[in-house]
LOMARSE-735482 format. One record per residue: residue in one letter; x, y, z of N, C-alpha, C, O, CB in turn. Coordinates in steps of 0.1 Angstrom, whole numbers, plus 5000, padded with zeros to 4 digits. Atoms other than C-alpha are relative to their C-alpha. Glycine has a CB too. Example, Ala and Ser with C-alpha at 12.3 -4.5 7.8 and 13.67 -1.06 7.14 Angstrom:
// LOMARSE-735482
A500949885000512349555078500950125000501950125007499050005012/S499149895000513749895071499250115008499750225009500450054986/
This chain:
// LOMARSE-735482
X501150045008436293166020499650114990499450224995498749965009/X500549905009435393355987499049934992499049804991501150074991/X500850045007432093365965500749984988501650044983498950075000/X499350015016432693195932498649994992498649984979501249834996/X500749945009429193255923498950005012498849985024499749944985/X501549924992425793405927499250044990499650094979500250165010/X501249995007422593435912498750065010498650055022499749844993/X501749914996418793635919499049914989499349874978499850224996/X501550045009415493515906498950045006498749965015499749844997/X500849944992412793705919500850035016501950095016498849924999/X499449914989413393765959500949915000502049955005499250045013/X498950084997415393475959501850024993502250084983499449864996/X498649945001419293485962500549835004500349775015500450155012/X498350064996422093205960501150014997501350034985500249904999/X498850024999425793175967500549915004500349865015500450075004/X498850074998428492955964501050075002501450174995500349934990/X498250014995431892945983500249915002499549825006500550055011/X498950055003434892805978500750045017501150165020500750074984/X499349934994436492776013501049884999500849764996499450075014/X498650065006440192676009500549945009501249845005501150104996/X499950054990440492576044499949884997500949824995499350035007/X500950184998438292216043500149984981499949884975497450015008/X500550105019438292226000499049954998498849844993500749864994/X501550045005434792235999499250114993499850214994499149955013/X500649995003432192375982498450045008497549955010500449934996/X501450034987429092556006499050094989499350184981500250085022/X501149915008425992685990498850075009497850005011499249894989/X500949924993423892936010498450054994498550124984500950125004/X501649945007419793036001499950125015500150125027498149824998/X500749885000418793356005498450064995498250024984500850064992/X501349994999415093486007500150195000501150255003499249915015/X500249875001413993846003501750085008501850155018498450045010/X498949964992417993936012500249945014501249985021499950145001/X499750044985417793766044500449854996499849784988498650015012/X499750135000419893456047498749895007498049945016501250005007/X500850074996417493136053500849915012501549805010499349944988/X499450054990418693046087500049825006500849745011499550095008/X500450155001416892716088500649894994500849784998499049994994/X499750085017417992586054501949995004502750085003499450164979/X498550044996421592416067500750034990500349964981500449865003/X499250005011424092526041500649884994501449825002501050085004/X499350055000425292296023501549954993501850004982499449975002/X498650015003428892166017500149884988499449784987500849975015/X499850125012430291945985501450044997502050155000499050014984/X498850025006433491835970500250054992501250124989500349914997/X499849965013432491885939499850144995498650174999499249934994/X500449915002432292225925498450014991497450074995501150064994/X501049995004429692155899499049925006498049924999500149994989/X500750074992427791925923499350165007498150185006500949875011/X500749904990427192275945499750084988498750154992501050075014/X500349895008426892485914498449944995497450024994501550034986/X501350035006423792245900499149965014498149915011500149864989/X500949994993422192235936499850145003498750155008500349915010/X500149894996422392595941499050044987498150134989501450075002/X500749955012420692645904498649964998497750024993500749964988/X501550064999417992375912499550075012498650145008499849835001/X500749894988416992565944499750104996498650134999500750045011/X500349885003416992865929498850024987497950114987501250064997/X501249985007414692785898498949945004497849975000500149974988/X501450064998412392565912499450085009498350035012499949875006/X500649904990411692915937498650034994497650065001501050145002/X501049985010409192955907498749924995498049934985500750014990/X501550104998406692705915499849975018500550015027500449804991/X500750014986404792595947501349935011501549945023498249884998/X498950044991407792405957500850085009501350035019500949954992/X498749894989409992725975499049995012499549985023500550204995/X500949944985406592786001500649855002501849845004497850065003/X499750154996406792396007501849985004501949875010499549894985/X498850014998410692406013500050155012500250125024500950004985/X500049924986410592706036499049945007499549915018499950155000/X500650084988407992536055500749925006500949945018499049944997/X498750064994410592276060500450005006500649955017500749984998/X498349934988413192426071499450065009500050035019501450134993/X500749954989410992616093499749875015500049885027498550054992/X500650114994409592306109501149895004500949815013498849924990/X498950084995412992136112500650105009501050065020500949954988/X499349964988414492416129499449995013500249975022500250134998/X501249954989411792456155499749785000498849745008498050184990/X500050114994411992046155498349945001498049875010500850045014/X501150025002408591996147499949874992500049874980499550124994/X499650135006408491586141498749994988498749944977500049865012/X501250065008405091576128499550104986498750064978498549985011/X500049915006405291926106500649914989500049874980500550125007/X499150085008408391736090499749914990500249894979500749945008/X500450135007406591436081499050024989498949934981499349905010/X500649975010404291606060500350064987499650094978499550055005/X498849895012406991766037500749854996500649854984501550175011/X499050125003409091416034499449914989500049814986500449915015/
């Protein structure tokens, strides 16, 4: 698997890889340098499918939307049904 890109915007961090294995496309979020363990990576066919979800995650970090999305993923890891329902 190699990065074929990466971007910062304030603390936030994403990357795309290319792994050659499966011929997919995975896009990882990053938070103050710490990977967001919650936040499932995810995988695409398309290159620019993962390149324009990695870009919208990353600018919309710049409005109230990122706390509301790590809450999420918080509340989904930890399986929290009724946390969840409030975010959906």
């Amino acid at each position: 698997m190699r990065k074929i890109y990466t971007e910062e915007v304030g603390n936030r961090e994403v990357r795309v890889y290319r792994d050659t294995e499966w011929h997919d496309h995975i896009v990882k979020y990053f938070v103050d340098g710490q990977h967001i363990t919650e936040a499932n990576s995810h995988h695409y066919d398309d290159k620019h499918d993962a390149l324009d979800t990695a870009k919208q995650w990353l600018w919309q970090g710049q409005s109230r939307w990122v706390q509301t999305t790590e809450q999420y993923f918080k509340a989904l890891a930890n399986n929290k049904e009724n946390d969840i329902k409030e975010y959906v």
